[in-house]
TORZA-813381 format. One record per residue (C-alpha): residue number from 0; z negated, x negated, y. Coordinates in pm, 1 decimal. Layout:
REC     k          w          u          v
REC   NUM          Z          X          Y
...
***
This chain:
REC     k          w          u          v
REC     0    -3521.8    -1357.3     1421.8
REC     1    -3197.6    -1219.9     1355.7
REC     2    -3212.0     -952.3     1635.2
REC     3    -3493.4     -763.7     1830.7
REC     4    -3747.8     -536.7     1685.1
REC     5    -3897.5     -247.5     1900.3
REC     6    -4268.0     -159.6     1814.4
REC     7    -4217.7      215.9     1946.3
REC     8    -4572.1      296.9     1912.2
REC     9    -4903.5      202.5     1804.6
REC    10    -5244.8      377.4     1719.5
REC    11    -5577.2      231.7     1593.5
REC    12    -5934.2      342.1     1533.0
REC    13    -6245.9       99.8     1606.6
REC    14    -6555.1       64.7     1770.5
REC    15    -6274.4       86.1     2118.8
REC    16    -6241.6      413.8     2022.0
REC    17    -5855.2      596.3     1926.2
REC    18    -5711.6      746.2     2210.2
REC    19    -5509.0      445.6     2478.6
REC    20    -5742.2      563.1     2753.0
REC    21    -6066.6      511.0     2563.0
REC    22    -5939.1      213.2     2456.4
REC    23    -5785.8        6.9     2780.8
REC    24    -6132.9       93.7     2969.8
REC    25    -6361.0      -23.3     2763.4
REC    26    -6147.1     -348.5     2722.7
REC    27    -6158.6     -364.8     3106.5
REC    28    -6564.1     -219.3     3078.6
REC    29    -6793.8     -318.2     2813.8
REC    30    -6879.6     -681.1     2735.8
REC    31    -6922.6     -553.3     2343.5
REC    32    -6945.2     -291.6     2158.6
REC    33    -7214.8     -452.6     1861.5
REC    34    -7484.6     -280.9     1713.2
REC    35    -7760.5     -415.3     1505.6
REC    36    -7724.8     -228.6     1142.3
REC    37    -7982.5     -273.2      883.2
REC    38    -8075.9     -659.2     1076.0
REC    39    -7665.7     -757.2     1082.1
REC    40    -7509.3     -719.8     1426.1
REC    41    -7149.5     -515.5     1348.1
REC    42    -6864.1     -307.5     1555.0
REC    43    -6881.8        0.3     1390.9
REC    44    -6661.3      272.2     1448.1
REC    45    -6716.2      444.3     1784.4
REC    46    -6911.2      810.7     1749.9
REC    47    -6618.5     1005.7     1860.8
REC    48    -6383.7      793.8     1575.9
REC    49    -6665.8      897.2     1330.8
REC    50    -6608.6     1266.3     1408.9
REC    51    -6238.6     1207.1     1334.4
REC    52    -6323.9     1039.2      989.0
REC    53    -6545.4     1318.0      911.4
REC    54    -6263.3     1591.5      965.8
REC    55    -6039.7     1383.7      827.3
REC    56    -6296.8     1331.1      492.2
REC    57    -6354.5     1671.3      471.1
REC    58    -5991.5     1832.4      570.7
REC    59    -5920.5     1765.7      147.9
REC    60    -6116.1     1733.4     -156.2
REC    61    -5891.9     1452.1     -271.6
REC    62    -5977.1     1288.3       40.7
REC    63    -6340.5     1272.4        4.6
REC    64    -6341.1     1055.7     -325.8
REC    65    -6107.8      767.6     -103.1
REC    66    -6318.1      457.2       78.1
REC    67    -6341.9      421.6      458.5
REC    68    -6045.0      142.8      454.0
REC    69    -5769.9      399.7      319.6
REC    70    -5910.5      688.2      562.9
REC    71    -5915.0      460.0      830.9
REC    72    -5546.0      367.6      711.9
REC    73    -5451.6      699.6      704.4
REC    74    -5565.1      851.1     1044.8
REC    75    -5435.8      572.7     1253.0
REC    76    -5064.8      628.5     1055.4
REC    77    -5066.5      979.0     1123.3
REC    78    -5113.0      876.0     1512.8
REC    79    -4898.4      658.5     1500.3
REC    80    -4568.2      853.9     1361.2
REC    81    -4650.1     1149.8     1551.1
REC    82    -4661.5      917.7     1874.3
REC    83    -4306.2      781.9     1747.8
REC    84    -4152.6     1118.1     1710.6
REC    85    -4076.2      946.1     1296.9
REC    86    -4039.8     1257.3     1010.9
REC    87    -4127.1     1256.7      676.6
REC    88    -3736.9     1279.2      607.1
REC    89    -3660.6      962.0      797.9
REC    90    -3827.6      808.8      496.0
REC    91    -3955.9      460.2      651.2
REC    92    -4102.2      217.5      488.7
REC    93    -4503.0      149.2      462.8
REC    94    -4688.0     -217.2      448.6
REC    95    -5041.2     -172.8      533.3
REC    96    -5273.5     -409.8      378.6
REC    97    -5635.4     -539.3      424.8
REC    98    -5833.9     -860.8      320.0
REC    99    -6105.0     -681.9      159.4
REC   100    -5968.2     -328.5       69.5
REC   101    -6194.1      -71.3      -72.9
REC   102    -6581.9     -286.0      -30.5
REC   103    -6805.8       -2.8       28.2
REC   104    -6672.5      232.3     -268.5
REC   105    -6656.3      -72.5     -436.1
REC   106    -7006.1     -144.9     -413.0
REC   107    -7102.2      192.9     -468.3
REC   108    -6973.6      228.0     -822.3
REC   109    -7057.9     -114.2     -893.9
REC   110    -7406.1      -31.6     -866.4
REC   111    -7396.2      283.2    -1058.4
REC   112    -7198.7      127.5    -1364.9
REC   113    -7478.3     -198.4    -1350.7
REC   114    -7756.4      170.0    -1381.1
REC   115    -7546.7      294.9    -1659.5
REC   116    -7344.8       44.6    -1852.4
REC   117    -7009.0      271.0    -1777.8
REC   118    -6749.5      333.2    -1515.8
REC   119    -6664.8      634.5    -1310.1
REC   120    -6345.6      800.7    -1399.9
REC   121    -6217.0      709.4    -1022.4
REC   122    -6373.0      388.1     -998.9
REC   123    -6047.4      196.7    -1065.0
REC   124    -5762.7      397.1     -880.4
REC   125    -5974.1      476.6     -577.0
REC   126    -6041.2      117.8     -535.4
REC   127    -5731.9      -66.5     -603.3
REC   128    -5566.6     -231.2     -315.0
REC   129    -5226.4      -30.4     -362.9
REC   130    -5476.9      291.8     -271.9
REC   131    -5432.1      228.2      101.2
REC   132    -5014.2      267.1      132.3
REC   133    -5001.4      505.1     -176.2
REC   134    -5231.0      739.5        4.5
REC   135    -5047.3      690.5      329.8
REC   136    -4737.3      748.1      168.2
REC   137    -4862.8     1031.8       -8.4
REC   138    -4991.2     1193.9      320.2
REC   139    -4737.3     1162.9      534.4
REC   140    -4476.0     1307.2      248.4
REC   141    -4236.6     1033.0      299.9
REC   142    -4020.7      872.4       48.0
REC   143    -3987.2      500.7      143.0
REC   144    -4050.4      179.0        2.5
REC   145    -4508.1      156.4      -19.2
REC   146    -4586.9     -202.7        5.1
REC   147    -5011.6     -304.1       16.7
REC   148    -5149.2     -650.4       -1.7
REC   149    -5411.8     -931.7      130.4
REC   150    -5321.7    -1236.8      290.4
REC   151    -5684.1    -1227.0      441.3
REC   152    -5753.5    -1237.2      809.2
REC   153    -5380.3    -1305.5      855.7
REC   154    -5278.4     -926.8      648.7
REC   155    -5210.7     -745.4      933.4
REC   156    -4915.1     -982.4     1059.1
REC   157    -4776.6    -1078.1      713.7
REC   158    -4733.2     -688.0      721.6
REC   159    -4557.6     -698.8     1006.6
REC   160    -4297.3     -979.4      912.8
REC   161    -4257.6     -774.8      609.9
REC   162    -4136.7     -450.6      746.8
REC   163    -3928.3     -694.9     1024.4
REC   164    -3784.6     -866.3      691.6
REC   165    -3674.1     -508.0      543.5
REC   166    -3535.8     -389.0      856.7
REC   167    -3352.7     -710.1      893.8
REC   168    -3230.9     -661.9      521.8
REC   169    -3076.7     -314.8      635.6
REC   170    -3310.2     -183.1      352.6
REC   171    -3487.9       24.4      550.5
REC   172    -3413.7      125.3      970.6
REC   173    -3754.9      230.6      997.4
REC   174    -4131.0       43.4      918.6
REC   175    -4493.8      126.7      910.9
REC   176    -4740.9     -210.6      913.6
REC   177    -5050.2     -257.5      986.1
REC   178    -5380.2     -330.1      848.5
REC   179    -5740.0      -74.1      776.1
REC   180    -6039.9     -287.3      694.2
REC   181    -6370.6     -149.8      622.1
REC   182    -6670.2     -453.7      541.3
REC   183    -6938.7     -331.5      733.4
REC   184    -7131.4     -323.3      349.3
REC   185    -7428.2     -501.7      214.2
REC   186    -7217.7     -756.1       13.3
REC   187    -6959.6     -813.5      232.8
REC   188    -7161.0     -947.8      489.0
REC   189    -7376.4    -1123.2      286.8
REC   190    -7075.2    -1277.5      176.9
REC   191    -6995.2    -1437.9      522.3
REC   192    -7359.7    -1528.9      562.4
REC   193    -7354.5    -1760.4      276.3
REC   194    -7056.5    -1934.4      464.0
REC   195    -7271.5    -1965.4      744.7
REC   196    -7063.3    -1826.6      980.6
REC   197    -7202.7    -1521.6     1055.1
REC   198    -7385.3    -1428.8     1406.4
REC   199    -7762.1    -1420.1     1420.3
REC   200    -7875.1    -1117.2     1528.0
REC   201    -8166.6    -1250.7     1772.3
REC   202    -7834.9    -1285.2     1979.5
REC   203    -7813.9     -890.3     2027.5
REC   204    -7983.8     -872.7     2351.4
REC   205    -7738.5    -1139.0     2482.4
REC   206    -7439.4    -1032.8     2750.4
REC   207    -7194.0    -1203.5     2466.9
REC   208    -7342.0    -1178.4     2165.2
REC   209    -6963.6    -1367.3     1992.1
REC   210    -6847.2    -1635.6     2147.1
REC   211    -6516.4    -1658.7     2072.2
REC   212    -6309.8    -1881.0     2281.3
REC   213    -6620.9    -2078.4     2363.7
REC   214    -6520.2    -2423.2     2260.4
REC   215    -6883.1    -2551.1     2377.3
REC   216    -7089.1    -2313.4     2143.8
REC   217    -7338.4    -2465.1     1943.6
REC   218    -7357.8    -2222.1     1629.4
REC   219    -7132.2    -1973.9     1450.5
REC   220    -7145.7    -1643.9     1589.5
REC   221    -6854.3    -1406.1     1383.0
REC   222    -6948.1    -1050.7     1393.9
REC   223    -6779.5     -828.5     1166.7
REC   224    -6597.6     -494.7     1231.4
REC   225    -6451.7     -249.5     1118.9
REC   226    -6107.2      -55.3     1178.8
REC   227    -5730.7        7.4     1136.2
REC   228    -5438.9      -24.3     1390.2
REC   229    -5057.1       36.6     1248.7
REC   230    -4746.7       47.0     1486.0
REC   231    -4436.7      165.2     1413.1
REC   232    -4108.1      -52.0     1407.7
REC   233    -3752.9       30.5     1475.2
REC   234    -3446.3     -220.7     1425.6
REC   235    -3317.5     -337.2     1781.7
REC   236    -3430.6     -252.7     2149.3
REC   237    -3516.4       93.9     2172.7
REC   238    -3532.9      257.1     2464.6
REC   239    -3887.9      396.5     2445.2
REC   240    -4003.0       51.1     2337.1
REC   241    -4372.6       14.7     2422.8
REC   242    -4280.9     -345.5     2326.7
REC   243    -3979.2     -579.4     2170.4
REC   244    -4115.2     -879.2     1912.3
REC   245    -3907.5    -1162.4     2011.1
REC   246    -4034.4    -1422.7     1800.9
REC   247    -4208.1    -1480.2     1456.4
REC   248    -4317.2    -1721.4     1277.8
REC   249    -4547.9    -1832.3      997.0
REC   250    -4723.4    -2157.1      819.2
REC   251    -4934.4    -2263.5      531.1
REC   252    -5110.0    -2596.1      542.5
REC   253    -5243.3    -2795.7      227.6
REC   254    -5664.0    -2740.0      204.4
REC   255    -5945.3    -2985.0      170.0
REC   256    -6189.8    -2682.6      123.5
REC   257    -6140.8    -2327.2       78.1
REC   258    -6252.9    -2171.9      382.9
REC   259    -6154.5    -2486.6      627.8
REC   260    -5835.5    -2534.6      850.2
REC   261    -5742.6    -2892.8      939.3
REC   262    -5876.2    -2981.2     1261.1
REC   263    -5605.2    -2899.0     1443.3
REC   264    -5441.7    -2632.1     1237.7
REC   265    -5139.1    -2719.3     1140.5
REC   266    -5027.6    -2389.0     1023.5
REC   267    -5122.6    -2258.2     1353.9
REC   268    -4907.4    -2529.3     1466.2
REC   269    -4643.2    -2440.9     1211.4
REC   270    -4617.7    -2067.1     1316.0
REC   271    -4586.9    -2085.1     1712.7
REC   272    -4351.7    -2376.5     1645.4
REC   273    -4127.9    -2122.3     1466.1
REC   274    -4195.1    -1845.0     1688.1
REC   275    -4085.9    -1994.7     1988.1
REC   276    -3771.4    -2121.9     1835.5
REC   277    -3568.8    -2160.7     2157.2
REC   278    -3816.4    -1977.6     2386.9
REC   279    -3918.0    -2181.2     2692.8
REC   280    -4291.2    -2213.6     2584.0
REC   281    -4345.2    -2176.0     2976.4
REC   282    -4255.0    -1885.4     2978.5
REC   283    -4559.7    -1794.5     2738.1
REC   284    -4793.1    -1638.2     2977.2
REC   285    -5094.0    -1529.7     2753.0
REC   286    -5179.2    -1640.1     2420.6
REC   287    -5440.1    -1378.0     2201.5
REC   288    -5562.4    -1640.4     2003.3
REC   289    -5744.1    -1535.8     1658.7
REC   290    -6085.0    -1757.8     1771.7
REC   291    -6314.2    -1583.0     1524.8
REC   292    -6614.6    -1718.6     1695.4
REC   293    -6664.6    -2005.8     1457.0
REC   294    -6692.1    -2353.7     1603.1
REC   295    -6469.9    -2513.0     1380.4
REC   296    -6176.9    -2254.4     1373.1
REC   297    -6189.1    -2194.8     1733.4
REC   298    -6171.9    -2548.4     1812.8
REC   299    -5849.7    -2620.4     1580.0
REC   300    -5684.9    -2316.5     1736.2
REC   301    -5737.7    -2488.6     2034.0
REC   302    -5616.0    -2795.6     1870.0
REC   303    -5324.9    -2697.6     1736.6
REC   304    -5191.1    -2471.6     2098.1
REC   305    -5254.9    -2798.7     2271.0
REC   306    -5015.2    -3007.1     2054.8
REC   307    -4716.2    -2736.2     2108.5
REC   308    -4796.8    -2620.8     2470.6
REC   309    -4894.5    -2985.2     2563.3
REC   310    -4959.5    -2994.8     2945.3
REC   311    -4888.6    -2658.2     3024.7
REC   312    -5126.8    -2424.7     2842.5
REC   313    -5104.7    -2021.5     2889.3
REC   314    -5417.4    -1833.9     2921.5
REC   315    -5637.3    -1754.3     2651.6
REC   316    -5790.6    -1380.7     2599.3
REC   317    -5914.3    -1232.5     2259.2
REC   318    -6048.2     -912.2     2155.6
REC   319    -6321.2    -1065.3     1919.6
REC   320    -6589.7    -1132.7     2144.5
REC   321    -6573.3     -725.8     2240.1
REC   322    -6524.3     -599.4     1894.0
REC   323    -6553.5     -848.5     1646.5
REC   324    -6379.8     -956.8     1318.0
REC   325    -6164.0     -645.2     1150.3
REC   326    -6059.2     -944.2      921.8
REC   327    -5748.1     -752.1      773.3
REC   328    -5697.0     -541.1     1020.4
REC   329    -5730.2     -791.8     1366.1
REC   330    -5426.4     -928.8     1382.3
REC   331    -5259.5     -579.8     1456.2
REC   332    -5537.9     -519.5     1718.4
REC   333    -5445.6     -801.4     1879.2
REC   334    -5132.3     -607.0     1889.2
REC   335    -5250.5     -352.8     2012.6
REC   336    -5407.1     -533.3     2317.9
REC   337    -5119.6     -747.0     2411.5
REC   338    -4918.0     -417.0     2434.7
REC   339    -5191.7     -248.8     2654.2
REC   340    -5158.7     -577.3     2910.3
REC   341    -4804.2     -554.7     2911.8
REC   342    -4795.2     -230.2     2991.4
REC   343    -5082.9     -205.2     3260.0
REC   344    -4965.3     -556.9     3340.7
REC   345    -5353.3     -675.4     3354.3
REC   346    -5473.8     -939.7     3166.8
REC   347    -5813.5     -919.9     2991.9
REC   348    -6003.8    -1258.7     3075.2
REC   349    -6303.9    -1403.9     2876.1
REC   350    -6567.2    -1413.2     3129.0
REC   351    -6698.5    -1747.5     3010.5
REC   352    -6357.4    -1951.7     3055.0
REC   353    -6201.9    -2095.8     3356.1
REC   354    -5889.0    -1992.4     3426.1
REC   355    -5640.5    -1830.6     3663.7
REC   356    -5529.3    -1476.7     3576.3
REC   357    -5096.5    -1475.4     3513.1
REC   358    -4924.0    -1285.5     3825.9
REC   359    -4671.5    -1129.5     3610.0
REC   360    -4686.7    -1074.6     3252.9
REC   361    -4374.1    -1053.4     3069.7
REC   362    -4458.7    -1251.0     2757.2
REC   363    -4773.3    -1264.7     2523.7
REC   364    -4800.6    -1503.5     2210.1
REC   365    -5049.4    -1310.7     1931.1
REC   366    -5191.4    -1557.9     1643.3
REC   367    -5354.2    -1469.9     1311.0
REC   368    -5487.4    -1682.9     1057.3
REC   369    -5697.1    -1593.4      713.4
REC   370    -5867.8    -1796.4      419.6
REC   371    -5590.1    -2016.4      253.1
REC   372    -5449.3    -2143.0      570.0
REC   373    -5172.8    -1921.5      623.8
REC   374    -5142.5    -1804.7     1034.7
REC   375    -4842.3    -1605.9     1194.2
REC   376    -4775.6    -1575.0     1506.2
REC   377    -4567.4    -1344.0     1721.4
REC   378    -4363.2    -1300.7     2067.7
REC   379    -4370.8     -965.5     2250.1
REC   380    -4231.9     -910.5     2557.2
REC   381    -4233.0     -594.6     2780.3
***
């Protein structure tokens, strides 16, 4: 990186809940928040985020013809400036993105068109990927650069080396990035049930019903859910900092199948490489590893941290087996919970793993990786 970037504040909406509180104790609390929905175990959105959805839904006719993902989008941006004291005037720039983007509106006029041989009048604008900055943008009445996209499971990071790339550039002193994913739908799930990756729901009545970061599992057990967190960048170290990204870095690897990583990731492998660039990698305390619950990909994660840490491994922790997969959206709520350790200067352990909890946490490796084989990772300190 050419010089520090501050993330002055951060706000996200999930089955944790919105508000920093809500969201630290049930991280220290609840072994998961999965329900069973229609036979498919999901993280929906907790009842008290519904409300704010609802409101939010109903605040504006415009808003009630948009899809859960650019809602979602929208109400964790508004926290999220406010929080950062930002005005519409500053005119920042916006890169939110999600791997799936509008699925349930999707879905919705899908069906209705196969009924009727014709389109809605909103079916394309409402559910075109560039809906979820637009409307952002649009709400929050500033004039910035709008960026969406989907680099998959990985889109919330790519966002976030994005708006570090702009502010770099001197483009912009001021970013938005983040990801709003909303795939608890029929399709979407049945979608990562034909990859066979999905969690069987006879495992609701389990203590851990995702097993993420359990590199003895014996089956698949991703769970989706569904959210947005966005955080707020500022160019160098700011003084009400709630964290400073130290490092980034990013790799692609060459595919034998469409879904697989090699068996040790080598983008994985590419991307802490090049964001530890001259960091001491002991001095890596905690790594929030992606681990989606999958045996394969949690394995090559493993893999791949072994090869670069070697004989000196940080501790592992992950948000997955609590709240599931927000595909688009996880990386930046793995953010969020690195932030929330470095602040309360607690670590979150996985109850199932062996290890010794850090004394002092001062800084956190985050990973991300989607379909395609393309994984960031990033450095925060405190």
């Amino acid at each position: 990186m050419n010089q520090p970037v501050s993330i002055t504040a951060i706000s996200s909406i999930s089955s944790l809940g919105t508000s920093p509180k809500t969201i630290w104790e049930n991280y220290k609390t609840k072994p998961h928040l999965f329900t069973v929905k229609d036979g498919n175990l999901v993280a929906e959105l907790s009842q008290e985020a519904k409300r704010e959805i609802d409101a939010l839904r109903n605040s504006n006719t415009k808003y009630k013809q948009l899809d859960d993902s650019v809602l979602f989008g929208i109400y964790a941006s508004r926290e999220a400036v406010k929080k950062a004291g930002w005005k519409a005037s500053d005119n920042f720039g916006i890169n939110i993105g999600s791997s799936r983007g509008a699925t349930g509106l999707f879905e919705t006029y899908f069906k209705r068109f196969l009924k009727k041989d014709k389109a809605e009048t909103l079916s394309s604008p409402t559910t075109t990927l560039g809906n979820i900055s637009s409307w952002i943008a649009h709400d929050l009445q500033t004039k910035g650069p709008e960026i969406s996209h989907s680099i998959t499971c990985s889109t919330a990071l790519h966002a976030l080396l994005n708006g570090i790339a702009w502010l770099n550039s001197g483009m912009c002193n001021k970013f938005l990035v983040g990801g709003s994913e909303a795939p608890l739908t029929p399709f979407t799930i049945a979608q990562m049930k034909a990859l066979k990756i999905y969690c069987h729901s006879e495992r609701s009545k389990e203590s851990y019903p995702c097993q993420a970061l359990n590199f003895n599992k014996t089956e698949n057990t991703m769970i989706l859910g569904e959210g947005a967190a966005i955080a707020c960048l500022e160019k160098g170290k700011s003084k009400n900092a709630l964290a400073v990204i130290e490092g980034i870095g990013y790799g692609t690897e060459l595919l034998k199948h469409n879904v697989s990583l090699s068996t040790d990731a080598k983008c994985f492998q590419r991307s802490m490489a090049m964001a530890l660039g001259n960091t001491d990698p002991n001095d890596i305390e905690i790594i929030v590893t992606h681990t989606p619950g999958t045996i394969k990909g949690d394995l090559a994660e493993y893999n791949a941290i072994k090869k670069i840490f070697c004989n000196k491994i940080p501790v592992f922790t992950t948000n997955k087996l609590q709240v599931g997969h927000s595909l688009g959206a996880s990386g930046m709520l793995s953010i969020e919970m690195a932030i929330l350790m470095l602040n309360h200067q607690n670590f979150i352990d996985i109850p199932y793993l062996e290890q010794s909890h850090p004394e002092k946490i001062s800084k956190i490796m985050i990973n991300a990786v989607g379909f395609g084989g393309n994984a960031v990772s990033v450095i925060l300190s405190k």
